[in-house]
mmCIF file as Biopython writes it, N, C-alpha, C and O atoms, coordinates in Angstrom:
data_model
#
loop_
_atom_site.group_PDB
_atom_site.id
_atom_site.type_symbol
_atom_site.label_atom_id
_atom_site.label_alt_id
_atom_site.label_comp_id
_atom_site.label_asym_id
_atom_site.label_entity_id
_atom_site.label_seq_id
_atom_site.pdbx_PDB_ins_code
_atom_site.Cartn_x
_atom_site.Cartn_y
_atom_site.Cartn_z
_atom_site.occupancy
_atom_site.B_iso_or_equiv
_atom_site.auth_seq_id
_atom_site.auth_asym_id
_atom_site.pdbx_PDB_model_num
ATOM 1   N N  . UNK A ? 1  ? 142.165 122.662 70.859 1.0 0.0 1  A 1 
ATOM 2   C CA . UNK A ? 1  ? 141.016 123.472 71.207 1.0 0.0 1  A 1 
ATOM 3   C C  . UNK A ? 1  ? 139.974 123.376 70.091 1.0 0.0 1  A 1 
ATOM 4   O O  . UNK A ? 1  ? 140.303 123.522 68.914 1.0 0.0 1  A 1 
ATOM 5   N N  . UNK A ? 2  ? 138.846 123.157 70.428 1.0 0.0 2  A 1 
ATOM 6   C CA . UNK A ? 2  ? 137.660 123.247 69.717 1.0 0.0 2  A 1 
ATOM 7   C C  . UNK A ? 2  ? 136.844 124.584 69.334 1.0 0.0 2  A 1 
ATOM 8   O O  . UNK A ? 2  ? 136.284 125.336 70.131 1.0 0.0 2  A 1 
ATOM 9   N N  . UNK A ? 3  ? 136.898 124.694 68.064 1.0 0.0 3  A 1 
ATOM 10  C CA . UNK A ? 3  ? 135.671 126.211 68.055 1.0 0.0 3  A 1 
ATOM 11  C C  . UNK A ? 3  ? 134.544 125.445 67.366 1.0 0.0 3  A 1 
ATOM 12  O O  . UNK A ? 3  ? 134.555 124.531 66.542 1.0 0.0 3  A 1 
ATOM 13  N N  . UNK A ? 4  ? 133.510 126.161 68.011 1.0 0.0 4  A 1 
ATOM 14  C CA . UNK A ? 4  ? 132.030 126.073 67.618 1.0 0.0 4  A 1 
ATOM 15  C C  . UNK A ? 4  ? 131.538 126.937 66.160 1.0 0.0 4  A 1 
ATOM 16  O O  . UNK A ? 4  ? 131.848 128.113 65.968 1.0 0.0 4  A 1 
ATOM 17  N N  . UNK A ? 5  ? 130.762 126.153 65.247 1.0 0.0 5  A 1 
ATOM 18  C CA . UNK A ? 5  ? 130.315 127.032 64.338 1.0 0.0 5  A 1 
ATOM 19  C C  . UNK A ? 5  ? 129.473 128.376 64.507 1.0 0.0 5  A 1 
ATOM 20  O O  . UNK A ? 5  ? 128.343 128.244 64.976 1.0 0.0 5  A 1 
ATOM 21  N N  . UNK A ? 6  ? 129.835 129.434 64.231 1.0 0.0 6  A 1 
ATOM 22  C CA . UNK A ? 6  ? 129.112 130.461 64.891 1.0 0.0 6  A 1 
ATOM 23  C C  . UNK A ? 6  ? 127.809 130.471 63.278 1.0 0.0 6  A 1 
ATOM 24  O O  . UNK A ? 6  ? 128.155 130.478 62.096 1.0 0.0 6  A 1 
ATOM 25  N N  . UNK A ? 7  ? 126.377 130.468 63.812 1.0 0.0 7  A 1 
ATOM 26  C CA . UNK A ? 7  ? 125.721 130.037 61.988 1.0 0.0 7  A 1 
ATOM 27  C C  . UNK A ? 7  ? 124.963 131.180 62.416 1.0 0.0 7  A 1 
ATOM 28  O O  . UNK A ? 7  ? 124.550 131.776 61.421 1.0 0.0 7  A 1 
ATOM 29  N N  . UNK A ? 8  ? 124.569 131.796 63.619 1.0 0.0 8  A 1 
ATOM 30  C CA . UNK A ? 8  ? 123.420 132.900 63.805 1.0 0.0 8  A 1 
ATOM 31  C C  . UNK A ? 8  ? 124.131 134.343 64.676 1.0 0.0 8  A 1 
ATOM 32  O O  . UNK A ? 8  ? 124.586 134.354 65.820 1.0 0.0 8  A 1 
ATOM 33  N N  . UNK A ? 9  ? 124.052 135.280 63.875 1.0 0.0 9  A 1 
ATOM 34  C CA . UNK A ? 9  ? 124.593 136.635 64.914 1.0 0.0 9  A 1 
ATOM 35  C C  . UNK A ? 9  ? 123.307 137.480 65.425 1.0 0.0 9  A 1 
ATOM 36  O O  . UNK A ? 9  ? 122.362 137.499 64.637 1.0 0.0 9  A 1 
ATOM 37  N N  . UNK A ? 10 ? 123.176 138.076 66.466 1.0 0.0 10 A 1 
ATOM 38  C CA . UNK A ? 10 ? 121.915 138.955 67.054 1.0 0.0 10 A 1 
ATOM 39  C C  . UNK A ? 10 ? 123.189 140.126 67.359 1.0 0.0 10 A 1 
ATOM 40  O O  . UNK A ? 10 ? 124.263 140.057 67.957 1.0 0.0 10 A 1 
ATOM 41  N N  . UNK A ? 11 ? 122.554 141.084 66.709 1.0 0.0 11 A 1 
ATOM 42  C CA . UNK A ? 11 ? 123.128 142.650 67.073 1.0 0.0 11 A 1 
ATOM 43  C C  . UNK A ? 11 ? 121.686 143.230 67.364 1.0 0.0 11 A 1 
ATOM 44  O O  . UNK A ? 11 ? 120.580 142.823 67.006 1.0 0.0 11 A 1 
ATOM 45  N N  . UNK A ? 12 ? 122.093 144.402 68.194 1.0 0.0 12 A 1 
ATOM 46  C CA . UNK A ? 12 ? 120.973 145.347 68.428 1.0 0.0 12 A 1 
ATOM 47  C C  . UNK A ? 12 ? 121.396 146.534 69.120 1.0 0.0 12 A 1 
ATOM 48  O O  . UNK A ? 12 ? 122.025 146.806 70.142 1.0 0.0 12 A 1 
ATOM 49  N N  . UNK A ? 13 ? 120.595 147.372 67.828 1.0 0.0 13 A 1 
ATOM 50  C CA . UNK A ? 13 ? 120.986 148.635 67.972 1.0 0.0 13 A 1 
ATOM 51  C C  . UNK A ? 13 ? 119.816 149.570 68.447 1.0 0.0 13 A 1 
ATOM 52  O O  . UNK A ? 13 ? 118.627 149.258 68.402 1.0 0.0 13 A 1 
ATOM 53  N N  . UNK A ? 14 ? 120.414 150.978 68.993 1.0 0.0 14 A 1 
ATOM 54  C CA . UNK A ? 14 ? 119.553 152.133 69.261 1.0 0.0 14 A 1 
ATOM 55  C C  . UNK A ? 14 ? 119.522 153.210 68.599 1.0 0.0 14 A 1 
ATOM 56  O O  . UNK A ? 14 ? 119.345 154.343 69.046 1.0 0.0 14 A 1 
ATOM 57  N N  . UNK A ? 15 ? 119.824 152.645 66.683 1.0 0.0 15 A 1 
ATOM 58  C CA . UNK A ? 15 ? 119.389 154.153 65.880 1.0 0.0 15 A 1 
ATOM 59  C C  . UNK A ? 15 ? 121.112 155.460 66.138 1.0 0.0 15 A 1 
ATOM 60  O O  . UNK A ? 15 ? 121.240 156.470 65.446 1.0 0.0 15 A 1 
ATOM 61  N N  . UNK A ? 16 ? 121.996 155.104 67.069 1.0 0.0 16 A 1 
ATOM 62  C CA . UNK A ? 16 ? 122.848 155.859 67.451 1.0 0.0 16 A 1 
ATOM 63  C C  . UNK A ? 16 ? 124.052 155.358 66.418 1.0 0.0 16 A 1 
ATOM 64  O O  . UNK A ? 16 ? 124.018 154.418 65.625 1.0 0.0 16 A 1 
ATOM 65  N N  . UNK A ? 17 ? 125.035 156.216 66.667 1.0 0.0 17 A 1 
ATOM 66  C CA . UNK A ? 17 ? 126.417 156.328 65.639 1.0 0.0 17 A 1 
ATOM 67  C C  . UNK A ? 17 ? 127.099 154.795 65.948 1.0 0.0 17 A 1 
ATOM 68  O O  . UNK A ? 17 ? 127.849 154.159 65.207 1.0 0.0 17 A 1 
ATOM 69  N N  . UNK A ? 18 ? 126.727 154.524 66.923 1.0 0.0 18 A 1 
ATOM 70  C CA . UNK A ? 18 ? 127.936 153.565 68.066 1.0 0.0 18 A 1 
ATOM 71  C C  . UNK A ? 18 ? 126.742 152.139 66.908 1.0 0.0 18 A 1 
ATOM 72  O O  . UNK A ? 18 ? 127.057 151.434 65.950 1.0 0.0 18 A 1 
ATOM 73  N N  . UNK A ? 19 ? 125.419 152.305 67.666 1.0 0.0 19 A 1 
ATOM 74  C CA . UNK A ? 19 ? 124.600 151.296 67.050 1.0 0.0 19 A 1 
ATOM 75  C C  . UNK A ? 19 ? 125.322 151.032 65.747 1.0 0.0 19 A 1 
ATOM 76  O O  . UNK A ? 19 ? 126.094 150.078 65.648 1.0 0.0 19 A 1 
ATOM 77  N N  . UNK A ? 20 ? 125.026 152.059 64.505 1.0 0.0 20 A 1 
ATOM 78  C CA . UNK A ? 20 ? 125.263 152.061 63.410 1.0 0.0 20 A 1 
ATOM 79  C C  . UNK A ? 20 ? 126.476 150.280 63.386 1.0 0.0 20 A 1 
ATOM 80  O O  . UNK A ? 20 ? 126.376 149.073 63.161 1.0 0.0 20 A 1 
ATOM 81  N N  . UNK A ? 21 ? 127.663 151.499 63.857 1.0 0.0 21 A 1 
ATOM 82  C CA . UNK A ? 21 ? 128.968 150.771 64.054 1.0 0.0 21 A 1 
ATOM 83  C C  . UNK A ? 21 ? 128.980 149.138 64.176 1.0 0.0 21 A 1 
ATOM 84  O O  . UNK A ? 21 ? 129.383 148.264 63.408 1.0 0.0 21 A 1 
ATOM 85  N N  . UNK A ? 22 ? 128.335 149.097 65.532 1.0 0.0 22 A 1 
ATOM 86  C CA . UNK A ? 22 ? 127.923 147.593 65.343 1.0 0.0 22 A 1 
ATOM 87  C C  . UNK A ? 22 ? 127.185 146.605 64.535 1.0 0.0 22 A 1 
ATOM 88  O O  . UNK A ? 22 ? 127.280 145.381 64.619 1.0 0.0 22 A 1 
ATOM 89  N N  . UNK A ? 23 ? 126.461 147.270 63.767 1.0 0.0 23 A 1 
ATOM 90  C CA . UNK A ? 23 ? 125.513 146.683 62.995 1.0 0.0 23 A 1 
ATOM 91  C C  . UNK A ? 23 ? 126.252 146.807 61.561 1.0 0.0 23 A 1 
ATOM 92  O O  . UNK A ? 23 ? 125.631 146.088 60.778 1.0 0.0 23 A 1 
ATOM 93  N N  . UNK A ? 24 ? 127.157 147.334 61.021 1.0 0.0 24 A 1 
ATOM 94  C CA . UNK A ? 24 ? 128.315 147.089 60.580 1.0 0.0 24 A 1 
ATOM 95  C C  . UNK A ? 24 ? 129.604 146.145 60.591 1.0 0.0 24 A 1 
ATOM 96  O O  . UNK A ? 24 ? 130.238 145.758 59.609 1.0 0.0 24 A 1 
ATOM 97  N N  . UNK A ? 25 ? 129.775 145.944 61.572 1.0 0.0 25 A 1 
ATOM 98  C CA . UNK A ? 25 ? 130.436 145.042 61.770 1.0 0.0 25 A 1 
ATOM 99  C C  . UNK A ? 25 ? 130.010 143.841 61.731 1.0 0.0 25 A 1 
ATOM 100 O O  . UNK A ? 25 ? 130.436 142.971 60.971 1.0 0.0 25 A 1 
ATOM 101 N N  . UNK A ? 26 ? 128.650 143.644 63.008 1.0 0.0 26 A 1 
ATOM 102 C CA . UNK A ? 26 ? 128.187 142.300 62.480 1.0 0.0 26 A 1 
ATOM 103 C C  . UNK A ? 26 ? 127.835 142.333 60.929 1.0 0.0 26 A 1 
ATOM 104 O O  . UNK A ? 26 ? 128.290 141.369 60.312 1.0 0.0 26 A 1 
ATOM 105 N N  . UNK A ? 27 ? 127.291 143.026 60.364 1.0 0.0 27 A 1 
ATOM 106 C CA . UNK A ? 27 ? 127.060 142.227 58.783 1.0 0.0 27 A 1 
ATOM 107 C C  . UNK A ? 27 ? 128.238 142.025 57.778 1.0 0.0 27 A 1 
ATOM 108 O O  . UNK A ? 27 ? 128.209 141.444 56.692 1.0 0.0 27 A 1 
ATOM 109 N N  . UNK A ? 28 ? 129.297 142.656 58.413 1.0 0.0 28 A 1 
ATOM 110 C CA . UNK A ? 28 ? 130.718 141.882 57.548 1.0 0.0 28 A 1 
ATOM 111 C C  . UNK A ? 28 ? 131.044 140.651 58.177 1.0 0.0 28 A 1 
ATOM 112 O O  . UNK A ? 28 ? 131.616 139.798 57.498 1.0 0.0 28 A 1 
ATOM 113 N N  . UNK A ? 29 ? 130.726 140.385 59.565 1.0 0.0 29 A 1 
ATOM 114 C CA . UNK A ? 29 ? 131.157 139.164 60.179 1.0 0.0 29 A 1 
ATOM 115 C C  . UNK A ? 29 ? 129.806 137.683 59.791 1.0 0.0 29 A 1 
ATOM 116 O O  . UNK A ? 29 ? 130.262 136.542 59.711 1.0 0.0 29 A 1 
ATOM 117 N N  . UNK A ? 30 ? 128.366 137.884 59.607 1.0 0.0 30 A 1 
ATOM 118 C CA . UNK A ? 30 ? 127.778 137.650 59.196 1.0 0.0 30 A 1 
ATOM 119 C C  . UNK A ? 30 ? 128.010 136.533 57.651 1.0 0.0 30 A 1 
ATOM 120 O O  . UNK A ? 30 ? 127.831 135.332 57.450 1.0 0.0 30 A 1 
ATOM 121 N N  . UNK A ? 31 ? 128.488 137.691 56.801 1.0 0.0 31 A 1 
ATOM 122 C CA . UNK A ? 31 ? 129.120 137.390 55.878 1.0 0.0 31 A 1 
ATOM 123 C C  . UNK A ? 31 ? 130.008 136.427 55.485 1.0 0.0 31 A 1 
ATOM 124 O O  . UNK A ? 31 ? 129.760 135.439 54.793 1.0 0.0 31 A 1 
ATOM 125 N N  . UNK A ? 32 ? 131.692 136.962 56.244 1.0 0.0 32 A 1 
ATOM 126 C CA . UNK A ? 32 ? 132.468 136.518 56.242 1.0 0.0 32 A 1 
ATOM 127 C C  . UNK A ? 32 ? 132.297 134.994 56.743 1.0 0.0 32 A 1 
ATOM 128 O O  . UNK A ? 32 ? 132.801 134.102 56.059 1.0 0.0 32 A 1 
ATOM 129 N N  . UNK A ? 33 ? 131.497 134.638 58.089 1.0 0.0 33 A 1 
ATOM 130 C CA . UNK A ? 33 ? 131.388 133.257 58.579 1.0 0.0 33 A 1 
ATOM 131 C C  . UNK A ? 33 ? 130.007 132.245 57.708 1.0 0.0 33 A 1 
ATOM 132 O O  . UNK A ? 33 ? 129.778 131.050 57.892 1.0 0.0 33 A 1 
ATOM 133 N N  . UNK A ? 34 ? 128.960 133.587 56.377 1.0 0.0 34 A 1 
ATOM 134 C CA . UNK A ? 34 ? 127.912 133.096 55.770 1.0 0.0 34 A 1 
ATOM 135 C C  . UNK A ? 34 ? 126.599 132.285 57.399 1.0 0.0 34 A 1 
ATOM 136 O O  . UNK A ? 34 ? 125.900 131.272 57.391 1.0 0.0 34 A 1 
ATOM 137 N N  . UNK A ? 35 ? 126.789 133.193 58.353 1.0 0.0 35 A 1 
ATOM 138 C CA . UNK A ? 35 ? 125.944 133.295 59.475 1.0 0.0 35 A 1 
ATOM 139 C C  . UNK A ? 35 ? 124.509 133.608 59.308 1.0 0.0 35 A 1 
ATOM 140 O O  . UNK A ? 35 ? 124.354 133.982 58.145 1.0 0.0 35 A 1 
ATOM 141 N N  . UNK A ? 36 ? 123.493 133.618 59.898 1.0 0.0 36 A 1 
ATOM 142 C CA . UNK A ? 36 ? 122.444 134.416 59.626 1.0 0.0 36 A 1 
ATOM 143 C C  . UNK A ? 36 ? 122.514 135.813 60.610 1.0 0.0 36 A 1 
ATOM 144 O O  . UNK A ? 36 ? 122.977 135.640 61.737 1.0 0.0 36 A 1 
ATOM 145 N N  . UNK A ? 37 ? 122.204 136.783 60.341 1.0 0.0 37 A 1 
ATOM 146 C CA . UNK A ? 37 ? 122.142 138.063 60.500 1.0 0.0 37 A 1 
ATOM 147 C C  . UNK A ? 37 ? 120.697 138.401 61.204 1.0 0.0 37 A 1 
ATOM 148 O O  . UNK A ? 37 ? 119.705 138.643 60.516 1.0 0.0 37 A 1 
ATOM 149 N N  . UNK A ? 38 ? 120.666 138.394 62.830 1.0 0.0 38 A 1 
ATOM 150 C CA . UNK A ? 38 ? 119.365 138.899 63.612 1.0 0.0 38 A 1 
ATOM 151 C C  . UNK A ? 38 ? 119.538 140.714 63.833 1.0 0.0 38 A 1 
ATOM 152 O O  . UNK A ? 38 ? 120.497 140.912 64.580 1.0 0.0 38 A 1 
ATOM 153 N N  . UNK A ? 39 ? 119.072 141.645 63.519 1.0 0.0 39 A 1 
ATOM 154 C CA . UNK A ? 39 ? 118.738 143.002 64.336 1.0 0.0 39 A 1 
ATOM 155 C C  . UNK A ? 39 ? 117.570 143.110 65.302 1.0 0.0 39 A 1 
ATOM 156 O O  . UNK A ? 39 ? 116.387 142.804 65.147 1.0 0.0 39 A 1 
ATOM 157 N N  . UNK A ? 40 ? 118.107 143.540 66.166 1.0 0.0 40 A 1 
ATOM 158 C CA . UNK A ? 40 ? 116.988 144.134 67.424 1.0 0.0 40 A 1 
ATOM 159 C C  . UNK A ? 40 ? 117.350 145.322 67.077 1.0 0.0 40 A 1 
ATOM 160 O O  . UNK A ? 40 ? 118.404 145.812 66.672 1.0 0.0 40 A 1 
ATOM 161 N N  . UNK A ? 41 ? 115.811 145.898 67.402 1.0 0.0 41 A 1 
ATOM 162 C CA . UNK A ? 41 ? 116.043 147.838 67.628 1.0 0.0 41 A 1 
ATOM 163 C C  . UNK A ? 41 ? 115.722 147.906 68.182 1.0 0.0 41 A 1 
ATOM 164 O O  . UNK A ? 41 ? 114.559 147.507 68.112 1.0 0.0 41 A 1 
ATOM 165 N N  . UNK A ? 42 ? 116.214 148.543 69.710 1.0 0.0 42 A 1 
ATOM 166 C CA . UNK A ? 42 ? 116.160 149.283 70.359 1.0 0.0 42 A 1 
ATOM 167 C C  . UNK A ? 42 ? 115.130 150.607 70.335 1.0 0.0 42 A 1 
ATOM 168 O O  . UNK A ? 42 ? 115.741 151.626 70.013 1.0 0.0 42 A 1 
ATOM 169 N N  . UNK A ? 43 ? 114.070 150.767 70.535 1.0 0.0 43 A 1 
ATOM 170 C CA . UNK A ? 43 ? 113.450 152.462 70.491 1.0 0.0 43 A 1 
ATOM 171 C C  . UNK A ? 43 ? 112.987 152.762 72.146 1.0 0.0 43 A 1 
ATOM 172 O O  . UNK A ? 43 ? 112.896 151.723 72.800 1.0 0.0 43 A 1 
ATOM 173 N N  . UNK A ? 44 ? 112.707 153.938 72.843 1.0 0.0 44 A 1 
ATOM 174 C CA . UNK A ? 44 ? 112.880 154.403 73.631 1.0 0.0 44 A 1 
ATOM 175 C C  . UNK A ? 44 ? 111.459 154.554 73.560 1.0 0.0 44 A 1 
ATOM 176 O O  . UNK A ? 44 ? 110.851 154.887 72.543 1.0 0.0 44 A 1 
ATOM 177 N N  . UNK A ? 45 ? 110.672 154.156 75.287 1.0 0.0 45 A 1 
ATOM 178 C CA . UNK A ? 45 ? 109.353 154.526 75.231 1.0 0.0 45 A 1 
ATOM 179 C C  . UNK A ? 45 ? 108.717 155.905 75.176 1.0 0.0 45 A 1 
ATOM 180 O O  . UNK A ? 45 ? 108.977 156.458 76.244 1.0 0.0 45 A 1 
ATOM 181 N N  . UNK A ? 46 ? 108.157 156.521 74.566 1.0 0.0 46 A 1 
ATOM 182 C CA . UNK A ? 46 ? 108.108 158.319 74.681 1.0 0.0 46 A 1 
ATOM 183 C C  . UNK A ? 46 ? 107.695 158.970 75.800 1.0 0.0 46 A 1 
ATOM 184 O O  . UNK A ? 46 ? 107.975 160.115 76.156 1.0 0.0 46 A 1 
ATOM 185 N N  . UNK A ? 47 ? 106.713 157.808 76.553 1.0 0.0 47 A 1 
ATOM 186 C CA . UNK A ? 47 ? 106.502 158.235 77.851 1.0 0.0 47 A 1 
ATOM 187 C C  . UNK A ? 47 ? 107.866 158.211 79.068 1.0 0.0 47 A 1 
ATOM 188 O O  . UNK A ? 47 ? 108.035 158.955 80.034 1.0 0.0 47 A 1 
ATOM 189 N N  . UNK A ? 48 ? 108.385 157.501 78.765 1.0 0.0 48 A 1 
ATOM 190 C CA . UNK A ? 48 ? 109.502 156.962 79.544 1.0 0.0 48 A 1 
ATOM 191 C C  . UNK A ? 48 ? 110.992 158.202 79.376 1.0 0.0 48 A 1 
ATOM 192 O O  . UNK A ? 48 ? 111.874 158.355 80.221 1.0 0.0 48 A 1 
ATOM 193 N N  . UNK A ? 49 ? 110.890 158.818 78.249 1.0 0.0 49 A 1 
ATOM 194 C CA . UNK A ? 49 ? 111.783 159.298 77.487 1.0 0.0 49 A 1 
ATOM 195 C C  . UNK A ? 49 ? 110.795 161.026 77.868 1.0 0.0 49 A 1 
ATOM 196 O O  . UNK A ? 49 ? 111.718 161.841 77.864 1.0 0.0 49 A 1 
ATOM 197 N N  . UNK A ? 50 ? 109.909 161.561 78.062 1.0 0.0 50 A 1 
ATOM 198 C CA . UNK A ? 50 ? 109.323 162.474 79.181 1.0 0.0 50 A 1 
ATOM 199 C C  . UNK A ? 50 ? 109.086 162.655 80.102 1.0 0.0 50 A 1 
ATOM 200 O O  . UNK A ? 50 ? 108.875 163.768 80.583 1.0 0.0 50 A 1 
ATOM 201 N N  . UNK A ? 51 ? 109.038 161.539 80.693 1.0 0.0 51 A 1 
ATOM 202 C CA . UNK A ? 51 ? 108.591 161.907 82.170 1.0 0.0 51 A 1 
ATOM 203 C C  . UNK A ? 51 ? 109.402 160.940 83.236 1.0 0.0 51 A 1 
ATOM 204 O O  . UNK A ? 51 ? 109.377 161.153 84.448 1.0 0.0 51 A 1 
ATOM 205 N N  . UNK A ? 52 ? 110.038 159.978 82.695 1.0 0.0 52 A 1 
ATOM 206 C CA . UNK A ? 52 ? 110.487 158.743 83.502 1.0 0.0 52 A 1 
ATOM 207 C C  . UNK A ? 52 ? 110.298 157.478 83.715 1.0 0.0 52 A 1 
ATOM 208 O O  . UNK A ? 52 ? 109.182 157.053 83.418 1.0 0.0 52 A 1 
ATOM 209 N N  . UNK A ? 53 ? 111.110 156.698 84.172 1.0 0.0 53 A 1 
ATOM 210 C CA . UNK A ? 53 ? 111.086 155.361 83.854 1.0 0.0 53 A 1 
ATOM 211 C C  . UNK A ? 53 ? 109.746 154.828 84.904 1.0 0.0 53 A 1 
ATOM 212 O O  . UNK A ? 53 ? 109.309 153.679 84.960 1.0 0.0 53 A 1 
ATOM 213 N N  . UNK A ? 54 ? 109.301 155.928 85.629 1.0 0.0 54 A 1 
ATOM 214 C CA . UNK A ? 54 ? 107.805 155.542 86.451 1.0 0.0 54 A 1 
ATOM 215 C C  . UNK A ? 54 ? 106.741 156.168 85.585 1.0 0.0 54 A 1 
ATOM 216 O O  . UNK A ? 54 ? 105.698 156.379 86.204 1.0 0.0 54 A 1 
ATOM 217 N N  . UNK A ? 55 ? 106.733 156.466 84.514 1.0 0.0 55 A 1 
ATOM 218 C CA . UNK A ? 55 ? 105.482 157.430 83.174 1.0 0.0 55 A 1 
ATOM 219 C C  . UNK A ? 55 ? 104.664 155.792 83.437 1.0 0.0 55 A 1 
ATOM 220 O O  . UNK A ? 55 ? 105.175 154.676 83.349 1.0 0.0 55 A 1 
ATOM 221 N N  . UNK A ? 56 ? 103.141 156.201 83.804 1.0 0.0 56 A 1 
ATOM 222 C CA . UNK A ? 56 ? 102.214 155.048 83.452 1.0 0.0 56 A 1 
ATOM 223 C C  . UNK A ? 56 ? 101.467 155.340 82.465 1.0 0.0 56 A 1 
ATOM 224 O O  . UNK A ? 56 ? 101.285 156.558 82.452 1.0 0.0 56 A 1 
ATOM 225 N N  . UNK A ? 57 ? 100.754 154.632 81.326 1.0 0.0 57 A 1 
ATOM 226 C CA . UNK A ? 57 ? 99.528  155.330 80.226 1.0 0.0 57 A 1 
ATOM 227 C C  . UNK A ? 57 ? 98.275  154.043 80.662 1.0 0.0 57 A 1 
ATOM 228 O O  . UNK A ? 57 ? 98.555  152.858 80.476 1.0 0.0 57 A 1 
ATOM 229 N N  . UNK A ? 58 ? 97.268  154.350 81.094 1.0 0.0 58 A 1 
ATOM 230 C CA . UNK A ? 58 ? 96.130  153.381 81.429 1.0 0.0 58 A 1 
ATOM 231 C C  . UNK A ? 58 ? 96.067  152.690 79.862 1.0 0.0 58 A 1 
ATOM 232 O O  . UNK A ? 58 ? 96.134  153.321 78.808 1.0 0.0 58 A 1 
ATOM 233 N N  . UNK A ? 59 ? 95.930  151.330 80.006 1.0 0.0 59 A 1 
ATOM 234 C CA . UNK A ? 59 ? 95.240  150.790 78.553 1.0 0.0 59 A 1 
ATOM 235 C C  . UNK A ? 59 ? 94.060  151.513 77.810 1.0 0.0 59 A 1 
ATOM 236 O O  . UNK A ? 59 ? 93.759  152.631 78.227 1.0 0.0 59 A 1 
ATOM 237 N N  . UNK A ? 60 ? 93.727  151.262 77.303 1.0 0.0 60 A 1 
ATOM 238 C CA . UNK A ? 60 ? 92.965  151.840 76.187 1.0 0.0 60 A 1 
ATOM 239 C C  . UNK A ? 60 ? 91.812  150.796 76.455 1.0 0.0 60 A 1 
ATOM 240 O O  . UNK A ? 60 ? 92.387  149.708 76.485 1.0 0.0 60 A 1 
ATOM 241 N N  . UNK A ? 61 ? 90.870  150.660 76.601 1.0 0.0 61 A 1 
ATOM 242 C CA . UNK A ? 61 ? 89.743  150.022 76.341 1.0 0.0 61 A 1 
ATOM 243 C C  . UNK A ? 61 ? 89.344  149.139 74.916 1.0 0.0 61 A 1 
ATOM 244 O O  . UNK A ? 61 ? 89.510  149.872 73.941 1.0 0.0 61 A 1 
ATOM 245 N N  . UNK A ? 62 ? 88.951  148.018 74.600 1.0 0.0 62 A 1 
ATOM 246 C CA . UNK A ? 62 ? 88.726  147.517 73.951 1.0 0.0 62 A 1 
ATOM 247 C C  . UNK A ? 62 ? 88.039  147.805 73.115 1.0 0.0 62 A 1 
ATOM 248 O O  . UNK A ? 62 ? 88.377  147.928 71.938 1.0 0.0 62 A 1 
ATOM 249 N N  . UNK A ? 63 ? 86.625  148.015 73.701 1.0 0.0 63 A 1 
ATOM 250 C CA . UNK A ? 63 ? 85.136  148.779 73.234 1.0 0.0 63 A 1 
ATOM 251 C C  . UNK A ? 63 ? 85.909  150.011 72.792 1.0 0.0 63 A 1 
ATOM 252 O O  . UNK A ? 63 ? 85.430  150.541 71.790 1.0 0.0 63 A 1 
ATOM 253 N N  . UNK A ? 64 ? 86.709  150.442 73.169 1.0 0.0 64 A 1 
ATOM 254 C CA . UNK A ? 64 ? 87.053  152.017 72.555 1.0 0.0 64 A 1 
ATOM 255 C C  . UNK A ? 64 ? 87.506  152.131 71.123 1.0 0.0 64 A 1 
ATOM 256 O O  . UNK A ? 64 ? 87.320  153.125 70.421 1.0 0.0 64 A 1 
ATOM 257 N N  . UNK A ? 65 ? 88.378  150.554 70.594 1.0 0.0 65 A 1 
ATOM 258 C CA . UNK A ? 65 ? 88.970  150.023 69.374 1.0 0.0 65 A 1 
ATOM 259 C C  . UNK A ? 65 ? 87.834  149.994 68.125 1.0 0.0 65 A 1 
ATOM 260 O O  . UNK A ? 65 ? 88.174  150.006 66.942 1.0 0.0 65 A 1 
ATOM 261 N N  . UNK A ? 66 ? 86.587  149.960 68.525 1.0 0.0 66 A 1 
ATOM 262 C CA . UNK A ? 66 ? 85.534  149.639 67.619 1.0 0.0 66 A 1 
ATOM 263 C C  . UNK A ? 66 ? 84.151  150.272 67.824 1.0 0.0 66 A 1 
ATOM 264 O O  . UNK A ? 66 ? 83.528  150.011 68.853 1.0 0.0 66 A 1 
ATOM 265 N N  . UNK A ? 67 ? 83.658  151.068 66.922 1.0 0.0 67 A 1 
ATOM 266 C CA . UNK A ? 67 ? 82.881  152.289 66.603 1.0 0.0 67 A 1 
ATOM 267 C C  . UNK A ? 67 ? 81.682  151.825 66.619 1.0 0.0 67 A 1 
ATOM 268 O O  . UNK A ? 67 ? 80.729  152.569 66.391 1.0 0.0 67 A 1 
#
């Protein structure tokens, strides 16, 4: 049987205990195989996280960016 070099890990976490955990682990495994180490974070949209996964916010205008 053949194993593949594992050289890149992607974990991604949501700031939570469990996240933590994983992002722990990968960086001992990281390590241990001298891998490169990717994090994603996870954050929660605030609109989405009040009102629902249907919350719309209109864009913002361009002209509005500059005075």
């Amino acid at each position: 049987m053949t194993t593949l070099p594992m050289n890149r890990i992607l974990v991604t976490t949501d700031g939570s205990e469990l996240g933590q955990h994983a992002l722990t682990h990968a960086q001992g495994l990281a390590g241990a195989l001298g891998a490169e180490l990717t994090v994603l974070s996870i954050q929660t949209d605030p609109l989405v996280a009040a009102y629902g996964e249907h919350a719309y916010a209109m864009p913002t205008p361009k002209k509005a960016w500059t005075s």
